[in-house]
TIPA-365072 format. One line per field, with one value per atom (N, C-alpha, C, O): atom name; x, y, z; residue number from 1. Coordinates in Angstrom, 2 decimals. Atoms other than C-alpha are relative to their C-alpha. Layout:
<atoms>
atom	c(CA,...)
X	c(X,...)
Y	c(Y,...)
Z	c(Z,...)
n	c(NUM,...)
</atoms>
This chain:
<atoms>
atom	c(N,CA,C,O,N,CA,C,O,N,CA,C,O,N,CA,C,O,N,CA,C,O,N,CA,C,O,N,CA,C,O,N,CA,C,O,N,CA,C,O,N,CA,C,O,N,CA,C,O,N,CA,C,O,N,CA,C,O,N,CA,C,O,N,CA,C,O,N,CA,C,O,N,CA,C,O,N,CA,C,O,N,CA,C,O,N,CA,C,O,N,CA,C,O,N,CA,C,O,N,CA,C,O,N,CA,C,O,N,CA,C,O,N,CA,C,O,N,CA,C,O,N,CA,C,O,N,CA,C,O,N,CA,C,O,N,CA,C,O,N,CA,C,O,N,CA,C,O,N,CA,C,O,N,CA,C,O,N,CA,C,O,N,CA,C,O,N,CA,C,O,N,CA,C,O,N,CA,C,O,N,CA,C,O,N,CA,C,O,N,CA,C,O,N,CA,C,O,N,CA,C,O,N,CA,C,O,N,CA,C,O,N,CA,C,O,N,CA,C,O,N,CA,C,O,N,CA,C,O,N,CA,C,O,N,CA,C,O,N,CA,C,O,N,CA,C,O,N,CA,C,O,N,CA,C,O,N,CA,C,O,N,CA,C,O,N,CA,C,O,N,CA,C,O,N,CA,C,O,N,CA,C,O,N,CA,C,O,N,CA,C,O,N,CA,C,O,N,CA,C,O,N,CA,C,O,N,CA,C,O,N,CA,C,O,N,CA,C,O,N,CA,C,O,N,CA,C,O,N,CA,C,O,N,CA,C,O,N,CA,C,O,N,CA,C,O,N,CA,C,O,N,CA,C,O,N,CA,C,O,N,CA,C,O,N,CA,C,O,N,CA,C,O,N,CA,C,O,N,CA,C,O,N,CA,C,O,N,CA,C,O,N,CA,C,O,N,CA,C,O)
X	c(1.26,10.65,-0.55,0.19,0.56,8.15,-0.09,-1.00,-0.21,9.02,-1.52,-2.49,1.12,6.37,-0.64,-1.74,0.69,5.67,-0.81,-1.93,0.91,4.56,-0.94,-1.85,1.08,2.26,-1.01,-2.21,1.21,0.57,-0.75,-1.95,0.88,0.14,-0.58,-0.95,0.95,-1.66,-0.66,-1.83,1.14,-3.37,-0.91,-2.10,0.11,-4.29,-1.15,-2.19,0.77,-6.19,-0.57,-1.31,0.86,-7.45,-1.24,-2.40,1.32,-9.40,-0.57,-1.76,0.96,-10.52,-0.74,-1.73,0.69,-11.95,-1.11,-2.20,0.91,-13.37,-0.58,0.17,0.31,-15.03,0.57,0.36,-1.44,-12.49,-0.80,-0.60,0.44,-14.64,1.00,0.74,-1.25,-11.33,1.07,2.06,-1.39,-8.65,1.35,2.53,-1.63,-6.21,0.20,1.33,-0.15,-6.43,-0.15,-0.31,0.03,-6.64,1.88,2.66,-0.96,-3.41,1.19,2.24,-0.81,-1.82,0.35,1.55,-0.13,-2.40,1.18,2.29,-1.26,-0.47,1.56,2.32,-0.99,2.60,0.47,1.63,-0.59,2.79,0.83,1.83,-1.00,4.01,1.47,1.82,-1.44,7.59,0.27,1.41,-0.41,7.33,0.90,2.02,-0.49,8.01,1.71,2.11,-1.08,11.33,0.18,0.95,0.12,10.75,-0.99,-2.14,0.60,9.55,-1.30,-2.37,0.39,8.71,-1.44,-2.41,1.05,6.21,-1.21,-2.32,0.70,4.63,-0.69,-1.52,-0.43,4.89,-1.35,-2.08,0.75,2.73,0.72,-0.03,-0.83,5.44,1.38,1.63,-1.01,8.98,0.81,1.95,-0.43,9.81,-0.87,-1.37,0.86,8.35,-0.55,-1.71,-0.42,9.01,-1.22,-1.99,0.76,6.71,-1.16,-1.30,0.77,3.91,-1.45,-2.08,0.81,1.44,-1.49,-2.30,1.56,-2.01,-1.14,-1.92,0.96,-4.10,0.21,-0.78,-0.47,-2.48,-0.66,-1.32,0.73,-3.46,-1.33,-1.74,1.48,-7.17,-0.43,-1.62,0.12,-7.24,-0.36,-1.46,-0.86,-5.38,-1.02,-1.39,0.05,-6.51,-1.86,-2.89,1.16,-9.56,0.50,1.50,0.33,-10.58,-1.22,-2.37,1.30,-12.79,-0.39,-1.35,0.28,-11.63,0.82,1.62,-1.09,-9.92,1.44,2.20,-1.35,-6.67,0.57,1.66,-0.52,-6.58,-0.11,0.82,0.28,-8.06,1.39,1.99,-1.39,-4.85,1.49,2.37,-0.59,-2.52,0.38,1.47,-0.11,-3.75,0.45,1.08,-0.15,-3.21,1.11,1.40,-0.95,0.02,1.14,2.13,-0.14,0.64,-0.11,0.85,0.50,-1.06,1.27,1.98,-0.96,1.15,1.60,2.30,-1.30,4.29,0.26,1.17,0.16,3.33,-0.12,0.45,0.10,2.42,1.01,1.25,-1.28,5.69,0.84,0.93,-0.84,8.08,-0.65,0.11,0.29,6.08,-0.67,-0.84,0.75,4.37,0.81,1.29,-0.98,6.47,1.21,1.51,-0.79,9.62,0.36,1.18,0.08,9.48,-0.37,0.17,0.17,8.33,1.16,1.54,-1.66,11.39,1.23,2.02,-0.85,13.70,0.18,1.12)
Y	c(0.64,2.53,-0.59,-1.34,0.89,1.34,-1.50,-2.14,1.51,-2.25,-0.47,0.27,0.99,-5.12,0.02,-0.51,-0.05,-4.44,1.55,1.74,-1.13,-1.03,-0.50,-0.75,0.16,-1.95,-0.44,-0.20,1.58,-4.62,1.01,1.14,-0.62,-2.26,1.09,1.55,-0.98,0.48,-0.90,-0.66,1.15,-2.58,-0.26,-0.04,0.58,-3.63,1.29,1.13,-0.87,-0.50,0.67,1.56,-0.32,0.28,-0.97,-0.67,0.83,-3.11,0.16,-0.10,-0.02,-2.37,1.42,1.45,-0.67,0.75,0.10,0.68,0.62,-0.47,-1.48,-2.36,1.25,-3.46,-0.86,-0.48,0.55,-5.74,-1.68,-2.46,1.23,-8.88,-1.31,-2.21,1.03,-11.19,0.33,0.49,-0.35,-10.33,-0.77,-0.43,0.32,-12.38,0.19,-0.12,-0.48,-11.40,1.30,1.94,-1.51,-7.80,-0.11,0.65,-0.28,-9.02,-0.05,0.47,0.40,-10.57,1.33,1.50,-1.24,-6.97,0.73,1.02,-0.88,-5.12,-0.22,0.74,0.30,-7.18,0.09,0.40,0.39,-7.72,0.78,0.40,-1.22,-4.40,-0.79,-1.54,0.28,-5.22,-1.15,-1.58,1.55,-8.64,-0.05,-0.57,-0.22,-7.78,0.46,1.19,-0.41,-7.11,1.28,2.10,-1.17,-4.41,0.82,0.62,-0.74,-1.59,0.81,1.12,-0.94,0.41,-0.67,0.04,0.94,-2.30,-0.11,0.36,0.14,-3.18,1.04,0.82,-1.40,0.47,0.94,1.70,-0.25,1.52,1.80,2.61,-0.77,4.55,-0.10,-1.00,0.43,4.94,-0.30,-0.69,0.54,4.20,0.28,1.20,0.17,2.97,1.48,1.66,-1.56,6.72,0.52,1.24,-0.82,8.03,-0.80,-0.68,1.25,5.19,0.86,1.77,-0.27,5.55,0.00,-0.55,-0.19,6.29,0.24,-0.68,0.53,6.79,-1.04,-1.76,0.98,4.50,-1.36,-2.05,1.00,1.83,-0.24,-1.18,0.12,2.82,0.30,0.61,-0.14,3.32,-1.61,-2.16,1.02,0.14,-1.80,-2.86,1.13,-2.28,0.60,0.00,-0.85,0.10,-1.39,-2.12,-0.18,-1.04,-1.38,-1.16,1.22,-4.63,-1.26,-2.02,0.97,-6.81,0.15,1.08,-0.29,-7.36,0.15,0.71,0.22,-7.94,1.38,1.88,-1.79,-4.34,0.66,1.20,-1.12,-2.65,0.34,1.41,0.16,-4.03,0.62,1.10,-0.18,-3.24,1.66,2.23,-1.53,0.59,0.28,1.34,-0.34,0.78,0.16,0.92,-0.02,-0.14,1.00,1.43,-1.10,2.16,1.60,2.34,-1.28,5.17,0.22,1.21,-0.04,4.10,0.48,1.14,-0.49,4.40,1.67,2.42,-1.60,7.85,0.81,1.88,-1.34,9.39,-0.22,0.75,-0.09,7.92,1.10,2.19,-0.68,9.32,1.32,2.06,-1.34,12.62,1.40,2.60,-0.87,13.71,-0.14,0.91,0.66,11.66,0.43,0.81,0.22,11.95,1.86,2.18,-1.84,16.23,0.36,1.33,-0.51,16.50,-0.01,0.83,0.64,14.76,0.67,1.25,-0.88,16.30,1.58,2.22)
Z	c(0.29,2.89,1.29,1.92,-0.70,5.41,0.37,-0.16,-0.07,6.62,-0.08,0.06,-0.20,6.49,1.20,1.35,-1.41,10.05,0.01,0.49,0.15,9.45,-0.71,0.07,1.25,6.51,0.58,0.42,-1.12,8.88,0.95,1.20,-0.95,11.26,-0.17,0.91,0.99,9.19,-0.38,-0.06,0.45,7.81,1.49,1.24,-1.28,11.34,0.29,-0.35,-0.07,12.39,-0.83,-0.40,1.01,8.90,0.01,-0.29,-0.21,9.65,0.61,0.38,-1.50,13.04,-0.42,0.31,0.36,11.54,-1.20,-1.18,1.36,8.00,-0.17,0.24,0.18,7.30,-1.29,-2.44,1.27,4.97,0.15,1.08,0.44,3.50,0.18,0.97,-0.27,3.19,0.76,0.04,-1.01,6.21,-0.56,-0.51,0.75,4.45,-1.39,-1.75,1.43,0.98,0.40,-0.64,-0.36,2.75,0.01,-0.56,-0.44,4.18,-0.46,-0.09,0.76,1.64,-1.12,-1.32,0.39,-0.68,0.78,0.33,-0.62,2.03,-0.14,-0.09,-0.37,2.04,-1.89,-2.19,1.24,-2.02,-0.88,-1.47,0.30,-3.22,0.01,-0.90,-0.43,-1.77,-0.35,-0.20,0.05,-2.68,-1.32,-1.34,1.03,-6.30,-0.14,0.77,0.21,-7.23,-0.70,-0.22,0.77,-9.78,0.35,-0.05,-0.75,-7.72,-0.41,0.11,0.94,-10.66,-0.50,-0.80,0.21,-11.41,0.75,0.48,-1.48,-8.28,0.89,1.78,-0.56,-7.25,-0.80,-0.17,1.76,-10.66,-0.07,-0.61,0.26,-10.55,0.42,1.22,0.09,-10.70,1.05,0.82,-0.96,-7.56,1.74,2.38,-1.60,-4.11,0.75,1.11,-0.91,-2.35,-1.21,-0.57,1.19,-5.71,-0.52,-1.74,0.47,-6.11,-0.55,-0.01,0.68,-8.75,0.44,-0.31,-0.79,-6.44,-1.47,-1.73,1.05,-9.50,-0.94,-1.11,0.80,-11.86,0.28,-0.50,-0.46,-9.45,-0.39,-1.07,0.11,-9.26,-1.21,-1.14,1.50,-13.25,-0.18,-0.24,0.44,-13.94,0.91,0.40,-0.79,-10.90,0.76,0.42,-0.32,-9.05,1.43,1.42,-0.66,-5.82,0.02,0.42,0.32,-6.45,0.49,0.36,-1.07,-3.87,1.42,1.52,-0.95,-0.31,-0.34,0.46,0.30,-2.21,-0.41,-0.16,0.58,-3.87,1.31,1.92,-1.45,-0.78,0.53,0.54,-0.61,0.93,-0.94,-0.23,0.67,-2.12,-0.19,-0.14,-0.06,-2.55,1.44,1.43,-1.46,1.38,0.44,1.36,-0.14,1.00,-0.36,0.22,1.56,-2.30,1.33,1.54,-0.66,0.24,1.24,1.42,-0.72,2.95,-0.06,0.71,0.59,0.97,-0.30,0.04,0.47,-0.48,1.65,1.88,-0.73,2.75,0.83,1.55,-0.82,4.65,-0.50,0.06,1.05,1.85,0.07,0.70,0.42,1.14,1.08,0.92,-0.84,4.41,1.13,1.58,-0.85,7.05,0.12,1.25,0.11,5.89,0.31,1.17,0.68,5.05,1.91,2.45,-0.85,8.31,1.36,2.18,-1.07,10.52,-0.70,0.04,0.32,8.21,0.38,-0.10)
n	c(1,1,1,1,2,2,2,2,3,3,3,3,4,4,4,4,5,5,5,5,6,6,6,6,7,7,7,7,8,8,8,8,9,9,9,9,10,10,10,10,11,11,11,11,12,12,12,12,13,13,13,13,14,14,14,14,15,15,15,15,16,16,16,16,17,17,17,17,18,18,18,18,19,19,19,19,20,20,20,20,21,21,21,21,22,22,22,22,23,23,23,23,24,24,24,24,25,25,25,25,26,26,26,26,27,27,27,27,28,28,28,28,29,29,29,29,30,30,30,30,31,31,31,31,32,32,32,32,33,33,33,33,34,34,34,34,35,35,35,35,36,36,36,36,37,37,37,37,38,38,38,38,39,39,39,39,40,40,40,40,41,41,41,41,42,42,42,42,43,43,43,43,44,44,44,44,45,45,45,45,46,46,46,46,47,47,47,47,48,48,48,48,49,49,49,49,50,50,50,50,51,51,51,51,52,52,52,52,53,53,53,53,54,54,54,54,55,55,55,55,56,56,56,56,57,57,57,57,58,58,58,58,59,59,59,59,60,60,60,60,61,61,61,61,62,62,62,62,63,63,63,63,64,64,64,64,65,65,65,65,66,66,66,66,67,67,67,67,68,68,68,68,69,69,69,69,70,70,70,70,71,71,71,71,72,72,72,72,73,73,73,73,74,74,74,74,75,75,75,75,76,76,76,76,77,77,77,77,78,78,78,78,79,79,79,79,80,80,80,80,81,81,81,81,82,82,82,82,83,83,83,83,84,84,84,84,85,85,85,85,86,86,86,86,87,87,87,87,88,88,88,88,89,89,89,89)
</atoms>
């Protein structure tokens, strides 16, 4: 899984490229995922490595800095695990 320092720093140059209304409720999204204990939860699929990318934007959508940061994190996870990972292997 992507540490908290990755997340930040995909957060970090997602800001300097998008315009993000609240930087700390952007920032606080990024980090919360992991905060949870129940991955499966937090995750909105069964696990971190497999995170529910629509589920989210069904469920939660996209309506303030706090999601922005949240899906970013969600995107982050999916493309470490599924694009990242496949490729170093």
């Amino acid at each position: 899984m992507p540490g908290y320092v990755i997340h930040l720093a995909v957060g970090k140059v997602y800001s300097q490229n998008n315009e993000i209304n609240d930087l700390e409720r952007f920032k606080e999204g990024i980090i919360a995922p992991d905060i949870e204990e129940d991955k499966s939860k937090s995750h909105y699929g069964p696990y971190s490595s497999s995170p529910g990318l629509n589920e989210f934007l069904e469920k939660q959508g996209i309506k303030d800095s706090y999601n922005e940061g949240y899906f970013l994190h969600l995107l982050t996870d999916y493309l470490f695990y599924n694009k990242y990972i496949i490729i170093i292997s």
